[in-house]
N, C-alpha and C positions, 0 to 999 in steps of 0.2 A: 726895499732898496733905500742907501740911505741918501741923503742930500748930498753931500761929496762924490759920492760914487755915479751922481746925475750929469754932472759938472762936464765929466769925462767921457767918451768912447767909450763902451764894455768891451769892445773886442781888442782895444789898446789895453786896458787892464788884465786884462786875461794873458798878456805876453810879457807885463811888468816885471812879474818875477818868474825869475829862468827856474830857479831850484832852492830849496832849504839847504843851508848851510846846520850839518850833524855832523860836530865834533866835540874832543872834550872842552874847547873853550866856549864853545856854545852853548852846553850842557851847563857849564858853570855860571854862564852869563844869564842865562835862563831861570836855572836854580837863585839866583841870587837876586835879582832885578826882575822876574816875571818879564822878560824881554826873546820872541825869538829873530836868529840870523836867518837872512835871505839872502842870495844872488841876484842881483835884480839887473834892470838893461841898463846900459852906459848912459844913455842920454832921462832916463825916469827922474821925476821929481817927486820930494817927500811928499808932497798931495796927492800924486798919483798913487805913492807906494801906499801910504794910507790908506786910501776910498779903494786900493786891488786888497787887501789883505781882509780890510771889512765886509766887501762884496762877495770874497770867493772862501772864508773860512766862517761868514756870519758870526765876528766877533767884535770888543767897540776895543780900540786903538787910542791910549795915551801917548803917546807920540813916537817921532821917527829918526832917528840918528844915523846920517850916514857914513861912509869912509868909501873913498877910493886906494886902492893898492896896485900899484905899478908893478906891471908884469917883471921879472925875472931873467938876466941872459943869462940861459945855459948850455952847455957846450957839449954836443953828440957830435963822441969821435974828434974829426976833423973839422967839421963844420959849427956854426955858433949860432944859435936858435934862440928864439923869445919866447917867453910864455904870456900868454894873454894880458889886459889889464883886468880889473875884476871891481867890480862895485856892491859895494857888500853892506845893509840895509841891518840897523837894529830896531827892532820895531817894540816896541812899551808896550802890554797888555794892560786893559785895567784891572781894579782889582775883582777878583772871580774869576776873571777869564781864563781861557787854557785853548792850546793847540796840540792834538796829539798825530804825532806823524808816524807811529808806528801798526796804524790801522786798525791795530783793538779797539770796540766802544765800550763805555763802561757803562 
């Protein structure tokens, strides 16, 4: 366990990040920056995202870049609908490290 990831609640980090973000911009960002994207919770801070991705993937984190994107009005039919807001987590690997999300080990 590392000293960040003490700091914190384990069971708050363990809800930090909702989902990996797999797309081709991700894939690129990834390919290019050793960086990968996260969905993580609206109210998460970069120490938390940090000490969740080291604790639950056992790997060391150069650091944590985030964005928030504003939900979307789109219009079904008649009626006019929102799509979520979304907070979206680039996370720096060092160098060596790797995350692989398609379940093969090598």
């Amino acid at each position: 366990m590392t000293a960040a990831s003490k700091k914190f609640d384990e069971g708050r980090l363990m809800k930090v990040l909702v989902e990996p973000i797999v797309s081709e911009k991700a894939t690129h960002v990834a390919d290019k920056t050793n960086a990968v994207t996260f969905k993580v919770l609206q109210d998460a801070t970069k120490p938390e995202i940090k000490a969740a991705v080291e604790l639950m993937f056992k790997v060391e984190v150069k650091g944590v870049s985030v964005v928030n994107i504003k939900g979307k009005v789109k219009k079904f039919g008649r009626s006019i609908g929102r799509r979520d807001n979304i907070r979206k987590a680039y996370v720096r690997l060092a160098a060596g490290q790797e995350l692989n999300f398609s379940g093969e080990t090598a």
